[in-house]
Structures are given as structure tokens and as C-alpha cells.
N, C-alpha and C positions, 0 to 999 in steps of 0.2 A: 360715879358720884365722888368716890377718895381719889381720883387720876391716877388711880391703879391699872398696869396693863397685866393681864393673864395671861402667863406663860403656859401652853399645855404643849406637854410630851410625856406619850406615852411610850414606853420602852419595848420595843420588839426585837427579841436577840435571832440574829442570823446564823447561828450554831447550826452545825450539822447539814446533812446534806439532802433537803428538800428543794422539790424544783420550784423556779420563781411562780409558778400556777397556786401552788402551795404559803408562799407567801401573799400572794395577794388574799384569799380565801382570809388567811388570818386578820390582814390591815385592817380589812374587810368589816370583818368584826369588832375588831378593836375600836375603829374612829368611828363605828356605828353608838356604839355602848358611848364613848367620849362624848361625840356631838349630841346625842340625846339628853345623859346628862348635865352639860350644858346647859342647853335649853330651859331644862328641868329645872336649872339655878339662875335661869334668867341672866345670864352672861351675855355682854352687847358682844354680836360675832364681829364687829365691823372694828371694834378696838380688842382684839387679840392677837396674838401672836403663836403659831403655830410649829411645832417644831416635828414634822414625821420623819420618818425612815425611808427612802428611798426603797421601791419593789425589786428588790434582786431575788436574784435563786440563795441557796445556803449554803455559807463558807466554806463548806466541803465539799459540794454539790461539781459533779463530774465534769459538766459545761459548762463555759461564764457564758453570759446575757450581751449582747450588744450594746450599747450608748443607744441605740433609737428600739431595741425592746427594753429597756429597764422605763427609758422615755414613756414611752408605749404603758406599759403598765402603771407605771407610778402615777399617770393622768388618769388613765383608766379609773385605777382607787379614788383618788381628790375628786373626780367628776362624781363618780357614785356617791362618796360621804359628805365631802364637803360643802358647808352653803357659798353660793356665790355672793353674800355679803361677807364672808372675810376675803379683806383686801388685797391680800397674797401671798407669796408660799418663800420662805427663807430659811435660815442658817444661824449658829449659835458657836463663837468660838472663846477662846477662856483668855483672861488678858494677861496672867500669869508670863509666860514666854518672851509676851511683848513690851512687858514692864521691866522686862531683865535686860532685853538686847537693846531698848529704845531710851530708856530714863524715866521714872513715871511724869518728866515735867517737860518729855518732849511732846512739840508740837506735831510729831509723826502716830504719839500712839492714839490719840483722838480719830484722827485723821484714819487709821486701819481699823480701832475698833468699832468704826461704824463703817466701814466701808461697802460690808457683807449688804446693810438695809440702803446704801443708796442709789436710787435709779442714776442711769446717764442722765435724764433729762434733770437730773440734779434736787432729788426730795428723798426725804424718809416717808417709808411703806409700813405700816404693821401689816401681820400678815403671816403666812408659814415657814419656817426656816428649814432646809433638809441639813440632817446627820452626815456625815462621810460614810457612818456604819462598817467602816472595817476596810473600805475600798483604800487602792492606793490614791495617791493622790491626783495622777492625770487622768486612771476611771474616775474618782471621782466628778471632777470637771468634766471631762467629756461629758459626764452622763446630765450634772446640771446645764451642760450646753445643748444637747439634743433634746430638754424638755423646752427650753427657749427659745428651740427652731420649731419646734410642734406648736398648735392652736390650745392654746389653755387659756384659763378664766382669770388666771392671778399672774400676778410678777410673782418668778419662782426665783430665790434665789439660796444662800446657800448661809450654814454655821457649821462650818467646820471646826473641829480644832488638830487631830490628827491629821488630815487629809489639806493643813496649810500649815502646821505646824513640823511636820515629819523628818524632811529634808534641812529644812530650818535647826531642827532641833540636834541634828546629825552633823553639821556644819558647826555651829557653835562649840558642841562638845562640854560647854559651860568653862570654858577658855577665855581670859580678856582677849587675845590677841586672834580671834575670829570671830569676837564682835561682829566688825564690817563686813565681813565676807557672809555672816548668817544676815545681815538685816539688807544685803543684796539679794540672798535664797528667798528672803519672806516678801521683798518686792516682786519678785519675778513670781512666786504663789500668789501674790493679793494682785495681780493685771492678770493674771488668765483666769483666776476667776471673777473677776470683775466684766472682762469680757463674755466670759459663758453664760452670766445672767442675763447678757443682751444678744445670746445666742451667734456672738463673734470669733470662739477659741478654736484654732487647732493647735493639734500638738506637736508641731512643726518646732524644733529647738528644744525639747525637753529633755530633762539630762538624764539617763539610767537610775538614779536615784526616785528620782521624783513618780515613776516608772512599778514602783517596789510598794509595796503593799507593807 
């Protein structure tokens, strides 16, 4: 009724070393207690905007997860909790970085700060956003790409801000004179995951940095 959109994210820390089995059991619970309250407050699901955590094991946790088991999982949750009237699943990044390296009067920062909610076929989604939650930057991607190649009920795409920010920010150094050079590093993050939302990245050309957690 006010064209307000409701932003929910609830925080689930990946600390410690519990297996990804272990995190799903929690999400579990979590977006149960959330979607319910919801409901409770009469919140239209079809205009919100959703922000989860992607299902990994825990940062400490002895084995990492593949791109098509985190895939695996993280559906697995959204299938079980989520209603299939939210529209679909995305990403949150901070505009901070991008107002520093871009100008806030350039025509490029409009253009990345909605990049994350636009389909190829060329619309804005409300819908869920995933976290990077600590992953480096091409797990990340990969792992938003192999939910893109899987059958799911939403556009999944991504709000990052570490995990497009990292390399970016390591590059620049807050240096005038690698300016250019960081706002080629944040090009080259904003097309591969642009691509992994339509389930087309590999990480063929990715540079050791990018790599690093």
C-alpha cells in the first residue's frame, strides 16, 4: 500500500566447523520461523525481496562442498521454505566502493548497481538475493552458477559485496592512480556474475587473486 519493498535477511554465521548437513537443519529452521512470520504480518510474498545465505559446510569445516552440492542444498532449503510466489532468489552489494572508483554522477554506477537484479532478457526481479557469506569470489560464482544450471522455481541471482568487491578493492589500494585498473577488476566481477545468474560462467581466465577467499 506505501510501495514499500521488504527486505528480509536473516543472519546465519558460518563460524566453525559443522558439516553442510548441519547447516541446512538450521536455514531450515530459520526461514521456517521467518516465512511464517511473515505471513503472520500479512506481507505480499510476490513484492519482497529476499536475502539468504547460501548452504555451505562451516568455515572451518575439514572438506569444502562442491558448486553443484552447495547448489544441491541451497535448493533443497528454498524448495522446502520458500513460497513459490516470491519471484526469485538474488544478491545485496554496498554502493560505497562503487561511488569511490566510478563518480557518484557516473553513468556506469546506476548501471552495476542494479546489475545484480537484472535478467538478460532485460527486467528487474524482486525476489531473493544470496550473500557471498565469506566464500572467495569465484566459489562464490561458481556456486551462484551451478544453482542456475539446476531446476529451481526463481531467478537466483546474487548480492554480493565481498565476493565483487575483494579484488576490486585490493587493486585500487585507495590510490588515484589505480583508479582504471580497479574499475577493469570490478568489470571483469560484474560479467561473470552476470553470466552465472544465467547459468553461463566458467572460471576459465580467473586471476589467483580472485581465487582467495
Amino acid at each position: 500500500d506505501n510501495g514499500l519493498v521488504p527486505i528480509v535477511e536473516p543472519e546465519i554465521l558460518l563460524d566453525g566447523d559443522h558439516s553442510i548437513d548441519r547447516t541446512l537443519e538450521v536455514a531450515e529452521r530459520v526461514w521456517s520461523d521467518v516465512v511464517y512470520y511473515l505471513a503472520d504480518n500479512n506481507v505480499l510474498f510476490e513484492g519482497i525481496l529476499l536475502k539468504p545465505s547460501m548452504v555451505t559446510p562451516g568455515a572451518e569445516h575439514k572438506e569444502k562442498a562442491s558448486p553443484e552440492t552447495i547448489a544441491k542444498y541451497t535448493l533443497m532449503m528454498l524448495n522446502r521454505r520458500i513460497p513459490p510466489a516470491v519471484p526469485g532468489i538474488m544478491v545485496r552489494f554496498h554502493r560505497s566502493i562503487f561511488e569511490l572508483l566510478l563518480g557518484r554522477s557516473s553513468p556506469w554506477l546506476l548501471h552495476l548497481c542494479t546489475l545484480s537484479y537484472v535478467l538478460s532478457y532485460g527486467r528487474l526481479d524482486l525476489g531473493a538475493q544470496f550473500l557471498s557469506g565469506g566464500q572467495s569470489e569465484v566459489e562464490a560464482t561458481r556456486n551462484l552458477n551451478a544453482m542456475n544450471r539446476s531446476h529451481n522455481a526463481w531467478h537466483v541471482s546474487f548480492s554480493y559485496a565481498r565476493a565483487l568487491q575483494n579484488s576490486v578493492l585490493k587493486t585500487w589500494q585507495g590510490r588515484p592512480e589505480n583508479v582504471e585498473a580497479a574499475q577493469k577488476a570490478l568489470l571483469v566481477r560484474a560479467r561473470a556474475n552476470s553470466l552465472a545468474q544465467r547459468g553461463l560462467y566458467t572460471s576459465e581466465g580467473e586471476s589467483e587473486e580472485a581465487k582467495k577467499a
